[in-house]
N, C-alpha and C positions, 0 to 999 in steps of 0.2 A: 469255918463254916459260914460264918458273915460274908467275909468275903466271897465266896464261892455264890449267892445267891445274890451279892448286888452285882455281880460280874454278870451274873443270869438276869437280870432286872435291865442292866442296862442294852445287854444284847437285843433284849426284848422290845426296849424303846426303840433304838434304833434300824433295827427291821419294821416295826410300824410305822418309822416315820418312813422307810423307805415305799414301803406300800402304800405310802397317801400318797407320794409322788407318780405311782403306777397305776392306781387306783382306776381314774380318767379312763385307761384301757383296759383296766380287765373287767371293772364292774359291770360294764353295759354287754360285754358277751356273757358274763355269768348270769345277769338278768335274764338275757335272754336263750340261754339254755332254761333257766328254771320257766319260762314261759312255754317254748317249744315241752316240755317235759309235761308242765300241770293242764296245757290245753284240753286235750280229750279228757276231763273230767270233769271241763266248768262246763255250768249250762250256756245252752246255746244263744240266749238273750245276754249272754255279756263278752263285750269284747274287753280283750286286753291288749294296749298297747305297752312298748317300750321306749320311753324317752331319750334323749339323744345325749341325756347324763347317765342312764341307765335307773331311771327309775321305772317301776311299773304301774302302770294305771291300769285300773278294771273300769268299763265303762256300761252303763245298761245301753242298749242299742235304741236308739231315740233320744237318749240323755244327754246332754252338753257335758255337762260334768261330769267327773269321774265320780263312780262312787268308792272305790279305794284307793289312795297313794299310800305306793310301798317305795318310801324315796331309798336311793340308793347307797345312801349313807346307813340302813339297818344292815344293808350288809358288809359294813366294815368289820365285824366280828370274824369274817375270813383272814381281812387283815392278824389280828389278833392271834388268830389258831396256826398261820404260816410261822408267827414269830415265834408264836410257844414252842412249836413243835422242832425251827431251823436253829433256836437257841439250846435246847436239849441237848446235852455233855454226853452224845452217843455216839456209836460208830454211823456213818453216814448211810449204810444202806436200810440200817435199821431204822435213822432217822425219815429217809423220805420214805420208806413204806409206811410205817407208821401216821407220815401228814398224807400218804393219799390215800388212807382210810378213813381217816381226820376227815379229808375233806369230802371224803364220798357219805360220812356221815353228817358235815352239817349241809351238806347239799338237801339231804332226805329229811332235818330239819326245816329247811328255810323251807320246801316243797310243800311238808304238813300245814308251816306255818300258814304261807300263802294262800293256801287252802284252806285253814281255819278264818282267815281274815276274811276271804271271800264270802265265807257263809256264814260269817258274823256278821258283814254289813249288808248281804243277802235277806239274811234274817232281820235286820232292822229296818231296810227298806222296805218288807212285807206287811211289817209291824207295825210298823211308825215309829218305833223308840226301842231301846235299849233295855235290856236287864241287868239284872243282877250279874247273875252267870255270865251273861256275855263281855261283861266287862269286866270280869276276871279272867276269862277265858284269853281277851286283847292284851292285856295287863300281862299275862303268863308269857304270851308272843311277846310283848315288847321287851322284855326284862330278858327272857331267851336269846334274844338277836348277841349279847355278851355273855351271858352265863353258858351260852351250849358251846363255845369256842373251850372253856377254862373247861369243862365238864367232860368234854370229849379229850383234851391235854390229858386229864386226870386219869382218864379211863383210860387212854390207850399211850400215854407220856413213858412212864417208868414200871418193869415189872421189878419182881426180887429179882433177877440178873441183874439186870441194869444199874439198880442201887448198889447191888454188891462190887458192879464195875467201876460205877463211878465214885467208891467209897476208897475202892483199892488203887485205881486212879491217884485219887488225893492226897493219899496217905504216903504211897511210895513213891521212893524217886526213880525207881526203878523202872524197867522198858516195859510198856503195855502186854497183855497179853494175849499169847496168837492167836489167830483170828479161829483156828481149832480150837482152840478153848470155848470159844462163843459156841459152836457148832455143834461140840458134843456135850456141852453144858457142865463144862469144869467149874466152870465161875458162876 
């Protein structure tokens, strides 16, 4: 069993380092799909841009500075959910539907998130300062941007088939079994 989960650990490292190398290009379209997506529901006095690393800035319209950076390293936790998900000891088609659920769910995360951010420093810029709440609220996003990767593996990684396969997998040495087994739920 050891072995079976540092073999999964290091699978894991080495699809994330592969994603920091790709990172460059996929992060600044996925920024900006979450931009085009959260648009029509920020108000109209702030613009958002997208920077040329794929970060996102919220700006008030008059304002030099941005009032939120959402740099583009919070969403490496995409990184993270690709490798959970492509290192998982499953059949492959069950594997990639599984990550484009994964990722249609932390897309709907990061969206919330974004969205909460904005109207946390919306609210502060009104305000003049900070709360309590709100900085639990920032605190919950930030800590998210890695916890909802593992949380979403967890939720959608292995059901009881899966363990039962990948149990009987391990155990035998015998040939896998057919892909009807999966389908009418022998296993």
């Amino acid at each position: 069993m050891t072995r079976f989960w540092l073999f999964f650990v290091a699978k894991v490292l080495v699809l994330v380092l592969v994603f920091a190398l790709v990172a460059p290009v996929i992060l600044p379209f996925y920024c900006g799909l979450q931009i085009g997506l959260i648009r029509p529901f920020v108000s109209s006095d702030l613009a958002l841009r997208l920077q040329p690393d794929g970060s996102i800035y919220v700006h008030y319209k008059g304002h030099p500075k941005p009032a939120v950076e959402r740099e583009a390293t919070s969403f490496s936790g995409l990184g993270l959910m690709l490798a959970l998900f492509l290192a998982t000891p499953l059949p492959w088609q069950r594997r990639l539907a599984r990550l484009g659920l994964g990722t249609l769910a932390l897309l709907g995360f990061h969206l919330i998130a974004l969205g909460g951010l904005i109207a946390i420093w919306d609210a502060m810029f009104k305000s003049g300062g900070i709360s309590f709440e709100l900085r639990w609220a920032y605190m919950l996003i930030a800590s998210g941007d890695w916890l909802a990767p593992v949380a979403i593996w967890g939720a959608l990684g292995y059901g009881r088939k899966e363990l039962a396969y990948a149990t009987q997998m391990r155990t035998s040495k015998s040939t896998p079994p057919a892909a009807s087994d999966w389908r009418s739920g022998g296993i």
